[in-house]
N, C-alpha and C positions, 0 to 999 in steps of 0.2 A: 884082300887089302892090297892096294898097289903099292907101286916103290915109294912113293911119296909120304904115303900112309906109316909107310915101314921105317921111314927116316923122321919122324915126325917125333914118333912112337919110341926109339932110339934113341933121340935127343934128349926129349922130358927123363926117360928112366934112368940117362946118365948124371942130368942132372940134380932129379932128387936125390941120387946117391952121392953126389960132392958136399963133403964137408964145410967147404968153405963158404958161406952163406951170400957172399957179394962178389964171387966168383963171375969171370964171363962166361962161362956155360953156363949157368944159369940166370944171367940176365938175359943169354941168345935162348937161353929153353923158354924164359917168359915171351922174349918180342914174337918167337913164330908163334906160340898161341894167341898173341892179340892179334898177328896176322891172321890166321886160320878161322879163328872167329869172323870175319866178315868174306869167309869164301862161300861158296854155292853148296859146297857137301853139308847135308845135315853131320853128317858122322863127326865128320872133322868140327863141327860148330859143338856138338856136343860133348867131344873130347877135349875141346877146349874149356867148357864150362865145367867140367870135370875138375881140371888139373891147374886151375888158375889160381885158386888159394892155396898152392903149395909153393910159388913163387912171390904173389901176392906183398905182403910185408918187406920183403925183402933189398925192394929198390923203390923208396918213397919218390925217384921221380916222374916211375912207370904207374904210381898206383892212378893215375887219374886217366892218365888212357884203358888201364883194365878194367876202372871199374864202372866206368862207359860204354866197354866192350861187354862186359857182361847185363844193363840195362840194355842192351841192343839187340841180346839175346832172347831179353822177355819181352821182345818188342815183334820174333821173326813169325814167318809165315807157319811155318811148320811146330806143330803143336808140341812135342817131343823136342824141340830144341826150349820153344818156351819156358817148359815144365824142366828142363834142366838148366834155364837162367834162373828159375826162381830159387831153385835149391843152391846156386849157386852164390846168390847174394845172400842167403846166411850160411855160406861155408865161407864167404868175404869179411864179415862180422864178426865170427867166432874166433878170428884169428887178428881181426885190429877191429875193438871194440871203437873206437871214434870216426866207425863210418855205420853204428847201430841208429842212432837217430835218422840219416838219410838213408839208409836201408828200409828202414821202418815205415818210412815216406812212403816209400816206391812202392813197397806191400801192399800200403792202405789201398792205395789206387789200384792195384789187382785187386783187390775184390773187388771191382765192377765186372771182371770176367763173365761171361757167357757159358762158358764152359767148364761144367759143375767137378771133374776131376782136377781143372787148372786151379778152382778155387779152393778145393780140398787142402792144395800143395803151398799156396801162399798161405791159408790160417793155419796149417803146419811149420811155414817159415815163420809168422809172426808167433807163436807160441815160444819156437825157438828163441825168439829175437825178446818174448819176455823174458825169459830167462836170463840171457845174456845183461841185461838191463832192465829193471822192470820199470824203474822212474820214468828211465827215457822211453822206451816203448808208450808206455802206458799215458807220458803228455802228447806225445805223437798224434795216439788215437782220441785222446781225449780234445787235444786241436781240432783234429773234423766234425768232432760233437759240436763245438759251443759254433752257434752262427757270427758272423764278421760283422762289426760295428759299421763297415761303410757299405756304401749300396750298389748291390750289383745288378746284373742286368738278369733277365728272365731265364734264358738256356745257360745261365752257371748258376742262378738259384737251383734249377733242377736236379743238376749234378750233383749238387752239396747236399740238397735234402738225401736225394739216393742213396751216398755216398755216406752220408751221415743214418739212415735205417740199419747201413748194412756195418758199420760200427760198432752200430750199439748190440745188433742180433749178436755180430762176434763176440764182444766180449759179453753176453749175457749167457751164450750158448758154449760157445767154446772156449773162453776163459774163467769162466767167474767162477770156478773148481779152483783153477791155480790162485786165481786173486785172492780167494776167502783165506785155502788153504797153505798159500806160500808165502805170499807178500804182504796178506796185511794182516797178518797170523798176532804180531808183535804189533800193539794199539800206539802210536804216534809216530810209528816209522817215516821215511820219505815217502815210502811208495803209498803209506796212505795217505797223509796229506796233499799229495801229487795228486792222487785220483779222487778225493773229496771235494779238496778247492775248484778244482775244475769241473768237474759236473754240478757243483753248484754255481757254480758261474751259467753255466750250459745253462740250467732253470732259469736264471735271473732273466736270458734273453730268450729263449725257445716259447715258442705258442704251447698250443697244449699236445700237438704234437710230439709222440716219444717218450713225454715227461713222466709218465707215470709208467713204463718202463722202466727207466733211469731210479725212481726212487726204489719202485716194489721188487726190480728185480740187480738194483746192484747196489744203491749206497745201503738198503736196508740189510741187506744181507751180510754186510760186514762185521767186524766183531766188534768194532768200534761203537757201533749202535745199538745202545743196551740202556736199559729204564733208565731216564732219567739222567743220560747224557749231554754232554755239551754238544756232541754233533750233532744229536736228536734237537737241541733247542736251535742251533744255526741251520738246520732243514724247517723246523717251524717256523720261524721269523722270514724266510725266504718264500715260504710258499703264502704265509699271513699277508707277506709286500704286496704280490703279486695280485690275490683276491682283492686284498685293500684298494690297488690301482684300477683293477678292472671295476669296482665300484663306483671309485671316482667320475667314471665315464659314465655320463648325464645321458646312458641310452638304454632303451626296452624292448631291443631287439635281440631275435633269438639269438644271435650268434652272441653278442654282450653276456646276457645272461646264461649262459651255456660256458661261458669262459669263465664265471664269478662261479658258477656251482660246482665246476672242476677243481677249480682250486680250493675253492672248502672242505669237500668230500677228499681231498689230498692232506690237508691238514687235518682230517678229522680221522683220517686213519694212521696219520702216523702218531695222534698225540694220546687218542683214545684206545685206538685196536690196539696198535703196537706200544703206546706208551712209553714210546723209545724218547716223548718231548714231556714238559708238565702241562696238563691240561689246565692250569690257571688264566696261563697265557691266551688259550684258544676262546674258553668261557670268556675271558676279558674282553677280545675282541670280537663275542658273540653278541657281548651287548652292549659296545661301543658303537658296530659299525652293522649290525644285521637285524638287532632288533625292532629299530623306531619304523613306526608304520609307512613312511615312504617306501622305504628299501625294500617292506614285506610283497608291498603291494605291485614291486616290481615280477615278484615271480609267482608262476602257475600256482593253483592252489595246491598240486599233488607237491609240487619242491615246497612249498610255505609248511605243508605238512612234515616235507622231511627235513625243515630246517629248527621246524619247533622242534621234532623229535632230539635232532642234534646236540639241540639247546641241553636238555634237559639230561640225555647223555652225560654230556660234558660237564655238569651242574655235578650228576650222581660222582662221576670220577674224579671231581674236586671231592668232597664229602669223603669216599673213600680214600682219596690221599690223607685227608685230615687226620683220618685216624689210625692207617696205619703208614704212614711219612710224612709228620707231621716237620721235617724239615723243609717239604717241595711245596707243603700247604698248611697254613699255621693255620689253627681253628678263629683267629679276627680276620685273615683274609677268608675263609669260605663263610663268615656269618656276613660280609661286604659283598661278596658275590653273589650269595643268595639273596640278597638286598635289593642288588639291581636287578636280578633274574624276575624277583616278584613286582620288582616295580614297573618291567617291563611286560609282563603278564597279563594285559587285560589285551595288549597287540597279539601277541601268542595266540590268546583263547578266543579272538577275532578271526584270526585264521582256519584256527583248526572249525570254528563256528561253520565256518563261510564256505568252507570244503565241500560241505555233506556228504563224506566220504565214511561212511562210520565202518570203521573198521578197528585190529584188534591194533595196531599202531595210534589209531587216534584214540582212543580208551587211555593205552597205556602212556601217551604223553600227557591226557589229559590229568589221568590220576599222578604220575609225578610233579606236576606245578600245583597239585591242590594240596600235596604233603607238603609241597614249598611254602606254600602259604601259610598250611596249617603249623605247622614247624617255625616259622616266625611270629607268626602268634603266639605260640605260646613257650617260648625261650625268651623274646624279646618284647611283649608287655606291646604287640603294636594291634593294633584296631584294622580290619578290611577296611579298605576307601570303596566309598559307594558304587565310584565306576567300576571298582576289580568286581565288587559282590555283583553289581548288572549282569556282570562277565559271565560271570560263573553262574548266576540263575537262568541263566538262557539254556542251559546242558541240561535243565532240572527235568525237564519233559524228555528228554531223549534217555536218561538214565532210570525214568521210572518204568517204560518201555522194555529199557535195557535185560537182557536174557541170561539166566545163570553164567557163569563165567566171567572173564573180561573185568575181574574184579568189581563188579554191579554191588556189590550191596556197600563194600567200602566208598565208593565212589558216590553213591548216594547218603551216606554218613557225612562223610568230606561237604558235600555240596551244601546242606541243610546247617553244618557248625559253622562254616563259612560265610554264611546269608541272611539266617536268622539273627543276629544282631547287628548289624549294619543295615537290611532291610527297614528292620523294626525302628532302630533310632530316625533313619530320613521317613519314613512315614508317620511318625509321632513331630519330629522338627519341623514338618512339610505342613500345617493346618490354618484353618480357614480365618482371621480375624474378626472382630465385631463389624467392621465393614465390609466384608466379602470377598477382602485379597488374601491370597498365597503367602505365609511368613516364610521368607528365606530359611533354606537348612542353616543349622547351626553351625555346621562345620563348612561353610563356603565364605569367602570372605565378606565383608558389607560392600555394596553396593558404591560406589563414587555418583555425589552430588551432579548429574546432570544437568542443564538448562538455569533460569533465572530465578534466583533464590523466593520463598515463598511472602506474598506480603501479609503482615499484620494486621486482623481481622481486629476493629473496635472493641470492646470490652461493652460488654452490654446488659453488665448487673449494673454498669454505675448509673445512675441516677441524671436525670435532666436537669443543668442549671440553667440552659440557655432560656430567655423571657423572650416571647413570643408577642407580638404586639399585631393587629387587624390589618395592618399595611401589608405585610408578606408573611409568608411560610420562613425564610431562613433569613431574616435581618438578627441583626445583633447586637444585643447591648453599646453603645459607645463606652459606656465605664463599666468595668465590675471590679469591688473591691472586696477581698476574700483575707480572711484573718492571716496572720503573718504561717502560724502551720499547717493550713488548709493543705492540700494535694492539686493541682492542678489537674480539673477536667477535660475533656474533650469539648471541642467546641459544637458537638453538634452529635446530639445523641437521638436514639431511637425508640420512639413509642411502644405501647407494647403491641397495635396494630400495623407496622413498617414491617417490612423483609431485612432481609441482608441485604444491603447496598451491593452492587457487583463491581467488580476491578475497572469497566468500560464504562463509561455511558454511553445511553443512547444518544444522536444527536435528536436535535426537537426542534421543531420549525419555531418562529417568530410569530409568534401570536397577538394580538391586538391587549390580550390581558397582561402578556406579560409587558409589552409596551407599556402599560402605564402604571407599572413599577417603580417606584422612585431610585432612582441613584444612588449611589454610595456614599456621594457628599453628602445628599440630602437629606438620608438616615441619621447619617454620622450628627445630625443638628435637632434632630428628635428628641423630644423628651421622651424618657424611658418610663412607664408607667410606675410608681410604687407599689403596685395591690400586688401583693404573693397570690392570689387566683388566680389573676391573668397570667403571672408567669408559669406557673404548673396549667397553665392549658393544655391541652391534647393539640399536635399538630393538626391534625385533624381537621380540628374547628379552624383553625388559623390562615387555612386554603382560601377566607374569602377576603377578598381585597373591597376597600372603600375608597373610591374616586372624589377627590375634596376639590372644589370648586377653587379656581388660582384666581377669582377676581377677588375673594374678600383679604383684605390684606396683610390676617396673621393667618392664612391658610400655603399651603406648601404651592407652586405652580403644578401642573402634570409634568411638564418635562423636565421637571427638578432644577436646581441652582445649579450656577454656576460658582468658578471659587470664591470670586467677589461679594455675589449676591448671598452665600451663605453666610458669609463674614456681620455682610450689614444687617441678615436678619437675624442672626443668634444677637446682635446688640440692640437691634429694636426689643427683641425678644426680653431683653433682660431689663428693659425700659419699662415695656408695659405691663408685666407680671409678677405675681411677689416670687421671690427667688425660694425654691423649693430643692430640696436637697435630692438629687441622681436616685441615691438609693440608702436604706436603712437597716440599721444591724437588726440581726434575731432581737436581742434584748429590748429595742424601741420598738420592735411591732409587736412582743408580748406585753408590754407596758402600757402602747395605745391600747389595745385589744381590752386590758383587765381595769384600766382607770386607773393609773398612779401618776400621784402629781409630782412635781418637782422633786417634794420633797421626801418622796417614796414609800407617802399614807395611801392606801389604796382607796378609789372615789365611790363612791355608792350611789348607781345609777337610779334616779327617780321616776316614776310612770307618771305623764301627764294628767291631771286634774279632767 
C-alpha cells in the first residue's frame, strides 16, 4: 500500500469515527472517495465502492455526484470493480430508501451481463432491493414486462424482448419463493395488487410469447388465486378478450389460428384444470364464439377434435359446479348451457365425423354430447331434431365395429334411443301422395307460395246450356232468359267427348272455313232455334257449317252485315215474318209437348182416318 493508499485509508476511518454527522471531515472523507473512484487503481475504485454508503446520506448535496460515481463503477473495465459497484448500489439504497426505484432501474439492465458470476451479484442486489421495497421493486420489473404503446425501432425492439425473457426467468426462478412467500403472503396487499395489475396489463398487450409463463408460473402461484376467485375471473376475461380478438381476424393462416388455440388452451386451463375462474364463463363463450361451423372449419381437424373435447369438458365442470356450488352455477344456468351445447351439437359431431381419427378421446367426447342429448330429453320433454339424429346415425356403423372398451356398448345404447324416434317420425311424415310427390315433413315449416297463383279449372259436372245452332261450333244465344233463382252457368261447357281446354292456345292459321263464319253482328241478328234437341246437341255434330247463298234476300250475305245493314234487316225481318218468341219456359214446351189448351184440359190426339 503506498503513502497515498495510507492517507486515503486514514481519512475515511477518522471519519466514520466522528460524531458529528455534517462534520467537514466527513464531507472531505466523502469528496476523496468520489475522487478516487474515477482514478486508474482498481483498488482504490474498489475501496471506494466499499465505503461510500457510510457518508452517503449524509450531505444531500453530494448524493447525486455519488451516486453517479457508483453507476460508473458498474460501468468499469475491470470486472472486480464492477462486481463491487453492484453491491454497492444496494448498500446505496439500504440506507436512503428513495433511490430504491432507480437503483432498481440500473439492476434490471445488468442482467444483460455476459458474465454469469456478474449476473449472480445483480439478482442478489435485486432480491435485496425486494426487500427493501417490494412494491417499487417489483413495478420496476414488472415495467420491462409489459411492451410500450408507441413504436419503436427494430434494434430496441430486440433489446426489450431480451430484456424482457430475462425478467420474467428472474422473478420466476429467483424470486417467486419470496413473492409467494413474503409479499403477497397477506391477499389484497400493495405488493399484490402492484404485481397482478401489471402483468395483466403485460397479457392484454404481449403476443403469445412469455404468456404462458407469466400465468403458469407466477400469477397462478399466488395465494390470491384460489377456486373461484375474483382474480381467477379478471385472468379469464383477459385471456377470453384476447382469443375473442384473434377470432375476429377474418384469417386461416397458421400463425392466426395458432394464436386463437393459445389462448383457449390458456383459458381452458385456468378455468377447468385449475378452476381458479367459473367455468360458465368459458362454456359461454364456447358457444358463442367457437361453436358455429364457420369458425370450426377454420381449424385442423386434430384441434376441431380438441376443441369438441373442450367443449364438453367445460359443459361436465358446469354440471359439477351445479351440484356441488350451486352458487358459481345455479341448476337454470347449466340446464341453458346445456341447451346451447346440444343445439350446437350436430357442428361438434360433424367434426369429430370428418376427423376419422377414431380414437379413445373421440369416443369419449362423442359419448359425452350423447348424455347431453340424452339428458335433455328426458328432464326437459324435448324431441331430437332430425338434423341432430342424421348426426348421430352416421357413428352408428363405426360403433357397431367398435371393440370392447371405450365405452362401446353404452354408446351404442345412446345412439339407437337417440335415432329411433326421430328417424321413425321423418320417415313415416316423408311419404308418397296419390300423385307421386314427396309430402313435406311435418315438422318443417310450409313452403311459401312461389310464382303465378294457380288458374281455375271449369266445373264440369255442370251441365250444357249453351244452344248450338249449324252456323258455328261456339255462337251464342243473343237472349237467354233464366228464372230469377237459377245459378248462373258458364258460357261454354264441355261435352263428354272434349279434353280439358289448356291455359294457351294454339295459334291456327286462317282457313277459308273459318272465313265464312259469320260475324258477331250477324249472329247477334239470328234467330235462335226453339227445339230443345238442337240445343242439347253434341258439339260434335255442330262442327259442320252451311254456306247460305247472300243473293236471296232474307238470307244472311257470307261476309256478314254491317251495323247499318243489320239494323235494316232485323226490321225487314220483323215485316215479313210472324213474330215468334226467342225462347220458351220449361212449362210451354211440356204443355206443347202433352196437348193442353188454354185452358189447361189436356187434348187428345186423333190418328187420321
Amino acid at each position: 500500500m503506498g503513502d497515498q493508499e495510507s492517507q486515503i485509508h486514514q481519512l475515511v476511518e477518522n471519519a466514520e469515527r466522528e460524531q458529528d454527522r455534517g462534520s467537514d471531515l466527513r464531507r472531505d472523507a466523502l469528496t476523496k472517495l468520489i475522487e478516487i473512484a474515477h482514478s486508474s487503481n482498481s483498488q482504490l475504485k474498489c475501496y471506494a465502492a466499499n465505503h461510500i454508503r457510510y457518508f452517503f446520506n449524509d450531505f444531500p448535496d453530494l448524493e447525486e455526484d455519488a451516486i453517479n460515481v457508483v453507476y460508473d463503477l458498474c460501468e468499469d473495465q475491470d470486472s472486480r470493480v464492477r462486481i463491487e459497484g453492484y453491491r454497492a448500489i444496494s448498500s446505496v439504497s439500504s440506507v436512503e430508501h428513495k433511490w430504491v426505484k432507480r437503483n432498481s432501474d440500473v439492476l434490471v439492465q445488468l442482467l444483460q451481463s455476459d458474465e454469469p458470476e456478474e449476473v449472480a451479484v445483480v439478482k442478489t442486489a435485486l432480491c435485496d432491493h425486494l426487500d427493501m421495497d417490494p412494491s417499487v421493486t417489483l413495478g420496476v420489473l414488472c415495467d420491462q414486462i409489459i411492451p410500450p404503446e408507441y413504436t419503436i425501432d427494430e434494434e430496441e425492439q430486440q433489446i426489450r424482448d431480451r430484456l424482457r425473457s430475462l425478467v420474467i426467468a428472474f422473478l420466476k426462478v429467483d424470486a417467486a419463493e419470496a413473492i409467494i412467500r413474503k409479499y403477497t403472503k397477506t391477499p389484497g396487499t400493495d405488493t399484490e395488487n402492484v404485481l397482478v395489475c401489471q402483468l395483466l396489463t403485460a397479457i392484454r398487450r404481449l403476443e403469445t410469447r412469455d404468456v404462458e409463463v407469466i400465468i403458469k408460473d407466477l400469477l397462478l402461484m399466488m395465494p390470491c388465486y384460489k377456486p373461484g376467485s375474483a382474480r381467477g375471473m379478471d385472468l379469464l376475461h383477459v385471456l377470453i378478450d384476447k382469443a375473442r380478438s384473434s377470432l375476429n381476424v377474418k384469417s386461416n393462416d397458421l400463425g392466426s389460428i395458432k394464436t386463437i388455440d393459445f389462448y383457449i388452451s390458456l383459458a381452458h386451463f385456468v378455468a377447468i384444470q385449475k378452476r381458479v375462474a367459473s367455468p360458465v364463463v368459458l362454456l359461454r363463450f364456447y358457444c358463442t364464439s367457437l361453436m358455429g361451423k364457420p369458425v370450426l372449419q377454420r381449424f385442423s381437424p386434430e384441434e376441431q377434435l380438441v376443441l369438441a373435447g373442450r367443449v364438453v369438458e367445460a359443459l361436465e365442470a358446469c354440471d359439477e359446479e351445479s351440484r356441488l356450488r350451486p352458487q358459481i352455477c345455479s341448476h337454470e344456468q347449466f340446464s341453458f348451457l346445456r341447451r346451447q351445447v346440444v343445439d350446437g351439437a350436430p357442428n361438434l359431431l360433424e367434426a369429430l365425423h370428418d376427423t376419422k381419427l377414431e380414437s379413445s378421446t373421440m369416443w369419449d367426447t362423442l359419448r359425452a354430447l350423447l348424455l347431453a342429448c340424452k339428458h335433455r330429453k328426458e328432464r326437459e320433454d324435448w324431441v331430437v331434431p332430425f338434423n341432430l339424429a342424421t348426426s348421430i346415425s352416421r357413428f352408428q356403423a363405426q360403433a357397431q365395429q367398435l371393440g370392447p372398451g371405450n365405452n362401446s356398448d353404452e354408446i351404442r345404447v345412446l345412439i339407437r334411443s337417440l335415432t329411433e324416434t326421430s328417424m321413425s317420425q321423418a320417415s313415416s311424415s316423408t311419404t308418397v301422395d296419390g300423385d307421386g310427390l314427396y309430402e313435406r315433413p311435418a315438422h318443417l315449416p310450409a313452403r311459401p307460395q312461389i310464382g303465378r297463383p294457380l288458374l281455375k279449372r271449369p266445373d264440369m259436372s255442370r251441365p250444357s246450356h249453351t244452344s248450338t245452332s249449324g252456323t258455328a261450333s261456339n255462337s251464342r244465344p243473343a237472349i237467354q232468359t233464366r228464372d230469377p233463382g237459377s245459378v248462373a252457368l258458364p258460357k261454354r261447357s264441355l261435352s263428354s267427348g272434349e279434353t280439358v281446354p289448356q291455359i294457351k292456345r294454339a295459334k291456327t292459321e286462317l282457313t277459308e272455313e273459318r272465313q265464312l263464319t259469320p260475324s258477331l253482328l250477324s249472329r247477334m241478328t239470328m234467330p235462335i232455334p226453339g227445339d230443345a234437341e238442337k240445343a242439347s246437341r253434341k258439339r260434335g255434330g255442330a262442327g259442320k257449317k252451311h254456306v247460305d247463298d247472300s243473293s236471296e234476300p232474307d238470307k244472311h250475305p257470307m261476309s256478314g252485315y254491317s251495323i247499318k245493314g243489320a239494323a235494316a234487316h232485323a226490321e225487314r225481318g220483323e215485316e215479313s215474318r210472324d213474330p215468334t218468341p226467342r225462347t220458351s219456359s220449361l212449362l210451354d214446351r211440356l204443355n206443347k209437348s202433352e196437348g193442353v189448351d188454354g185452358a189447361g184440359n189436356r187434348k187428345r190426339h186423333r190418328g187420321k182416318a
